[in-house]
Residue, then its C-alpha position, 0 to 999 in steps of 0.5 A: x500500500x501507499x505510504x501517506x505519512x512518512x514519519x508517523x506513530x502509533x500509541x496504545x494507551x494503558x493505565x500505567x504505561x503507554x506502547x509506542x511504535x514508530x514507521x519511518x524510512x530505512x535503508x534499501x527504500x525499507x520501512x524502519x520499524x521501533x516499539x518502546x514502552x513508557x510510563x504514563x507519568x509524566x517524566x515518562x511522557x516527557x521521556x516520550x516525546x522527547x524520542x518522537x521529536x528526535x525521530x522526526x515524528x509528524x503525526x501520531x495517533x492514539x486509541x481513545x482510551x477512557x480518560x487515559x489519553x488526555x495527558x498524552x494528547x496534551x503533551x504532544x499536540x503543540x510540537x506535532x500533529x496528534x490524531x484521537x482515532x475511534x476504537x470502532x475504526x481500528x478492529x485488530x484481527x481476533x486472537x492477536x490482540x497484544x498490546x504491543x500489536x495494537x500499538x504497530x496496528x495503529x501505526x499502519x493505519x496511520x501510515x497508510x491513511x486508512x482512518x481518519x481523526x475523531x474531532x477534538x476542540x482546542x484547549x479553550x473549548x476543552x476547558x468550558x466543556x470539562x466545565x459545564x458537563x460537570x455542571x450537568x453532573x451536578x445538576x443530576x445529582x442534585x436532582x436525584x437527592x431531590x428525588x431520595x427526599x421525596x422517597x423519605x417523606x413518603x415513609x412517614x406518610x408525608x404525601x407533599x409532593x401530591x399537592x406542590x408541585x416543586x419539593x424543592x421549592x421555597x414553600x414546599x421548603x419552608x414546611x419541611x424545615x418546620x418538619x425538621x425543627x419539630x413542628x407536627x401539627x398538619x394545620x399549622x404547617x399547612x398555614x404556611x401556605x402563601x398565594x395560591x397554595x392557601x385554596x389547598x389548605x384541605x389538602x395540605x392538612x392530610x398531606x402533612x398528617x403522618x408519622x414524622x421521626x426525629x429519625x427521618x428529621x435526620x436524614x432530612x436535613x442531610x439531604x436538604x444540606x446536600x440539595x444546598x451544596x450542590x444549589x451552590x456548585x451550580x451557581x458558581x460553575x455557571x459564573x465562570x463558564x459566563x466568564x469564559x464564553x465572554x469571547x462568544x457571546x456572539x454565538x450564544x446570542x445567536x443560537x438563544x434565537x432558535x426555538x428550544x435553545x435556551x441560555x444553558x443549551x446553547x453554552x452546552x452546544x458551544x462546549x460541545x462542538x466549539x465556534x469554529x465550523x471548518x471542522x465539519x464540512x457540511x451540516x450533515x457532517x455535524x449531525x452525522x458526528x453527533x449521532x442525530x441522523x439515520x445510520x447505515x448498515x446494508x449488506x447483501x443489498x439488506x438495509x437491517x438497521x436505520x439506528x442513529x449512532x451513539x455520537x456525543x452523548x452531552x449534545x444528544x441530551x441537551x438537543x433532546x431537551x431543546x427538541x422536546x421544547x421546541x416541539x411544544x412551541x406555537x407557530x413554529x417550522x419545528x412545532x409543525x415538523x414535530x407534528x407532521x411526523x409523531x403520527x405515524x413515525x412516532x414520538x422518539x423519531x419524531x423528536x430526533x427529526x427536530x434535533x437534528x433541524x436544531x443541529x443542522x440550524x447551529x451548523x449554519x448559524x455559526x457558519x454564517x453569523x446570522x440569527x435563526x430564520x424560522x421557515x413558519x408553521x406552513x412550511x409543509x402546507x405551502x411546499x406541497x402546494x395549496x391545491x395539492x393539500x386541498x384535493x387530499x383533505x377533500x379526498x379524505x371527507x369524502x371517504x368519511x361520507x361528506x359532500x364537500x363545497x369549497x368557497x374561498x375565504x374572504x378576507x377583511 
């Protein structure tokens, strides 16, 4: 085969150590070929690419081994070309796998120019990425202590998150304290209602009526601290991922146009894919790498599977977010799309069809420096064109058993 790269290197990455083998020219017009193992501290990194620079390395790529490659990739980025290669594209043959051999195979991938780099965003967006997916984290778990304490106050018979809405909410809070603090009485904790809350006084009072223990007052307070501490991570993650996407206040003003993106979605759709669209050649590239699009698998002429992929898992959960809010807007082009489709392809791929609008919308954006544009809620109406859609709802009552008479509509 060809040799694209001439002095490239293949790394399998490990725990503690690394195996690193190098292809470059020989003597006879041969391919000279080296294998060391370093250690993945880092005076072993260093030790490393020391020995790449002085071979002449230009280009190396390594598997995406969990978490495991970050200090290499960062060691090695600003004095050669680093590639991160999917381990899905790099299937070695089964009953040879070494990791001595993993290492050579990757480098002939490389050399021969049969894989290509998954996409890793400069250092900057790496940072507000890191930032706000621990955010999400966060968030989740806070959620879930939310949902434990919905859990103990069901013990004693404590039926609050019945009647409010929000637990974690200031009145749903205050009378939980006052569960906490040693108050029992269901009518004195119900008269801590305010505003519209007070009309389920009733309610209130047997929803608060139970067998409230100094033991699970315990556990109450603990995870109400827990719920505190992590209301505060929150607060001061999201003031500095405000700081750090200062130089892209533009792009998050643009994508908060897009109906179902809102402040938090488009700075995670920002950490995610970055400002900078060259990466992606076109917006179906985008959506593609993201997982929001058909997959294909045909063999034998046999399409068997449409599944989309696994993409990012951060942006698909946030796009999903955005879609599921976008598809309950009013005269919308992703409301209408929404409806179009869940009748008969059903609610999940009716809410991929809109992430993947959303995404194709972001590629766009971004790449033009323009606010979005909705299409209207007639879209589907007006492309088919009117008389089109009228002889098809004309066909329809007439199937039902109805004589139908059009007159036009006149307006005022």
């Amino acid at each position: 085969m060809d040799v694209v790269h001439e002095r490239c290197a293949g790394i399998d990455i490990g725990k503690a150590d690394c195996k690193v083998c190098i292809r470059v020219p020989g003597r006879n017009g041969r391919r000279h070929t080296e294998i060391r193992t370093y250690s993945t501290m880092t005076e072993g990194l260093l030790a490393l690419r020391d020995w790449l620079v002085s071979e002449g390395i230009t280009l190396v790529g390594m598997e995406a081994t969990g978490s495991y490659w970050k200090p290499v990739y960062c060691i090695l980025e600003e004095l050669m070309e680093t590639w991160l290669l999917n381990a899905q594209h790099m299937r070695n043959v089964p009953g040879r796998k070494t990791d001595v051999r993993d290492c050579q195979w990757i480098c002939q991938l490389v050399e021969h120019g049969l894989v290509r780099p998954s996409f890793v965003p400069p250092k900057p967006i790496r940072q507000l990425r890191d930032l706000t997916r621990y955010r999400t984290e966060v968030t989740r778990e806070r959620t879930r202590e939310i949902q434990r304490l919905e859990k103990l106050l069901e013990d004693p018979g404590i039926k609050l998150s019945s009647v409010v809405s929000d637990l974690s909410g200031r009145l749903a809070r205050t009378m939980v304290e006052a569960l906490i603090a040693g108050e029992r009485d269901p009518q004195t904790l119900a008269r801590l209602a305010l505003g519209k809350l007070r009309d389920k006084e009733a309610q209130l009072i047997q929803a608060l009526t139970g067998f409230f223990s100094d033991h699970h007052a315990y556990l109450a307070r603990a995870m109400l601290q827990r719920i505190d501490a992590a209301t505060a991570t929150i607060s001061e993650l999201t003031a500095e991922i405000d700081r750090r996407l200062q130089p892209y206040q533009r792009q998050v003003e643009l994508l908060v146009t897009i109906p179902g993106i809102s402040l938090t979605a488009a700075q995670i759709v920002i950490a995610e894919i970055g400002v900078d669209m060259q990466r992606f050649p076109t917006a179906g590239h985008l959506a593609s790498w993201a997982g929001v699009c058909p997959g294909n698998h045909e063999s034998a002429g046999k399409v068997t599977s449409g599944r989309t992929r696994h993409g990012d898992a951060w942006l698909k959960g946030v796009l999903g977010i955005a879609a599921a809010a976008a598809a309950r807007s009013k005269s919308t082009y992703l409301s209408a799309q929404f409806r179009r489709l869940v009748g008969h392809r059903g609610k999940k791929r009716a809410l991929v069809a809109v992430e993947h609008s959303i995404l194709v919308s972001v590629w766009h954006i971004l790449t033009r420096d323009i606010p979005y544009q909705d299409l209207g809620a007639d879209h589907f109406i007006n492309r088919i064109h009117k008389s089109r859609q009228t002889r098809r709802l004309v066909s329809q009552l007439t199937q039902l058993g109805y004589n139908v008479s059009l007159q036009p509509h006149q307006t005022a």
